[in-house]
C-alpha positions as CSV (number, residue, x, y, z in Angstrom):
1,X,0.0,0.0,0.0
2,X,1.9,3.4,-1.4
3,X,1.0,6.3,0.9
4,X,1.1,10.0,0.1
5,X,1.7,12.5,2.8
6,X,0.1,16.0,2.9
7,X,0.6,19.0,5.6
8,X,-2.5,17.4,7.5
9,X,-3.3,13.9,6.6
10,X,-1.9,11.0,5.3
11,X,-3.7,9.5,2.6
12,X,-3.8,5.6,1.5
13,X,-4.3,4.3,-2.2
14,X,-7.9,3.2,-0.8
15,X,-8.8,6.9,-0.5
16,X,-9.3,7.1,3.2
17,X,-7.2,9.5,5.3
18,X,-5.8,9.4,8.7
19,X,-4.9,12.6,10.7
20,X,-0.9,13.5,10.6
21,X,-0.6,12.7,14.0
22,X,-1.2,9.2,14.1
23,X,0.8,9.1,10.5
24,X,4.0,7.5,12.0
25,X,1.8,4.3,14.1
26,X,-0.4,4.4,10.8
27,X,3.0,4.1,8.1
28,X,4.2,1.0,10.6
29,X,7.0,3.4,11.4
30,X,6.6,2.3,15.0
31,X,4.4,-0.5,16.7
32,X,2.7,-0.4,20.2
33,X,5.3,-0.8,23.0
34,X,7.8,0.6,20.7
35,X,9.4,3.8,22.7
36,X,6.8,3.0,25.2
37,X,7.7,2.1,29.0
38,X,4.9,1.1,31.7
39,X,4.4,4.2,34.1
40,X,2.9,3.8,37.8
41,X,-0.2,6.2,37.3
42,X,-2.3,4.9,40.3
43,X,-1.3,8.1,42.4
44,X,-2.4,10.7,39.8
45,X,-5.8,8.3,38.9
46,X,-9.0,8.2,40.4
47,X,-12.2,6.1,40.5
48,X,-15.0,8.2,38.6
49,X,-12.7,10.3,36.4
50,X,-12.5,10.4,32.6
51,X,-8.9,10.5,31.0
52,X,-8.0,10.7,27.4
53,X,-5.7,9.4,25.2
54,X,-3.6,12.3,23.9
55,X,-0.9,10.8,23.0
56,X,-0.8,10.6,19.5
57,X,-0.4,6.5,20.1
58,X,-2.2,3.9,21.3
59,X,-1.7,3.0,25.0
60,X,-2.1,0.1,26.7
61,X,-4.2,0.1,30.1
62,X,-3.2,-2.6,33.0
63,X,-5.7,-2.4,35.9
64,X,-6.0,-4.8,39.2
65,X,-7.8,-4.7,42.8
66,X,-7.5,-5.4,45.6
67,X,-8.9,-9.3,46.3
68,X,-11.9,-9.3,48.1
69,X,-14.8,-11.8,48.7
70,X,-16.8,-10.1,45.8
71,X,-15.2,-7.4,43.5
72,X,-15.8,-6.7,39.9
73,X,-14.1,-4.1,38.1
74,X,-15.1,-2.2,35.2
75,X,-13.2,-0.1,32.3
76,X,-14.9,2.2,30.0
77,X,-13.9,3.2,26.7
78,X,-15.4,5.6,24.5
79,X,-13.6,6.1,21.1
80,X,-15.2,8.0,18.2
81,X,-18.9,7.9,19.8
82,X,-18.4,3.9,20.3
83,X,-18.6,3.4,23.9
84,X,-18.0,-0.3,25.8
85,X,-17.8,-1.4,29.4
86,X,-15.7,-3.8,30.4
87,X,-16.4,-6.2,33.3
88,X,-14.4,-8.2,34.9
89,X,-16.0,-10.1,37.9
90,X,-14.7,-11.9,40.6
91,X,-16.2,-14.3,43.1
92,X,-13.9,-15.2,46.2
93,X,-10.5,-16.6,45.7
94,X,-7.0,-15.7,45.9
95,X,-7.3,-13.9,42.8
96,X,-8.5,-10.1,41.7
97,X,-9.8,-9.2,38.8
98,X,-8.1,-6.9,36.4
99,X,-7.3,-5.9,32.8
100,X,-4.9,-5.1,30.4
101,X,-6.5,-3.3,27.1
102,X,-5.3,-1.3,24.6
103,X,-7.0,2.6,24.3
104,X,-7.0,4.0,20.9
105,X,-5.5,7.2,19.6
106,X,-8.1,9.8,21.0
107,X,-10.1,7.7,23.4
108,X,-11.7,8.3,26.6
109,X,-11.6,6.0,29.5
110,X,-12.6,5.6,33.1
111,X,-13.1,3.0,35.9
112,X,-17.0,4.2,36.6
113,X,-17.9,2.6,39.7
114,X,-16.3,3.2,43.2
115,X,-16.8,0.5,45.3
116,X,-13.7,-1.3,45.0
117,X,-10.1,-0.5,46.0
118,X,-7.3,-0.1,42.6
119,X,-4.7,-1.7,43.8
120,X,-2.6,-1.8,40.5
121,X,-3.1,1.0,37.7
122,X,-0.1,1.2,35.1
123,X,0.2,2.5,32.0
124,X,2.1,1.6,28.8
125,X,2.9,5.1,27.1
């Protein structure tokens, strides 16, 4: 796939366009993880509080609780008006639930519910 690039967008021999910032992850230039390092964000993060992506590259998200008798935790993602919720329950055990997702370029995410201790939030950015 040739690719022509113009002051704004980069455009592929299929027509469609992709914003200049996201041309470099886009030309396979670089790959998720590459110049990235996991960064200990659980002191500047909080339950019930949107973040966004602005980093011009997809980021991973790796969350854990604490273990409890009953815990579920959730991760919402809204990118480009297409919002999920992720659940990931946990019934008693030596265990916690957690995740590890990727958040595209742009995205919005959050842990929406508060009634479980974060024991773990890193980032790969």
């Amino acid at each position: 796939m040739s690719t022509r690039l113009s002051a704004s967008l980069a455009t592929f021999n299929d027509g469609s366009a992709q914003d200049k910032s996201t041309k470099e992850y886009a030309l396979g230039v670089t790959g998720p993880g590459v110049g990235q390092s996991w960064v200990n964000v659980i002191g500047t993060r909080a339950l019930l509080t949107t973040y966004t992506n602005s980093t011009g590259r997809p980021i991973m998200v790796a969350i854990t609780t604490t273990p409890g008798p009953s815990v579920a935790l959730v991760l919402r993602i809204n990118s480009f008006g297409d919002s999920v919720d992720l659940d990931a329950g946990f019934n008693g055990g030596d265990g916690s639930p957690g995740f590890c997702v990727v958040i595209p370029i742009g995205a919005v995410y959050s842990v929406p519910i508060s009634n479980y201790p974060i024991s773990r939030w890193f980032e790969l950015r």
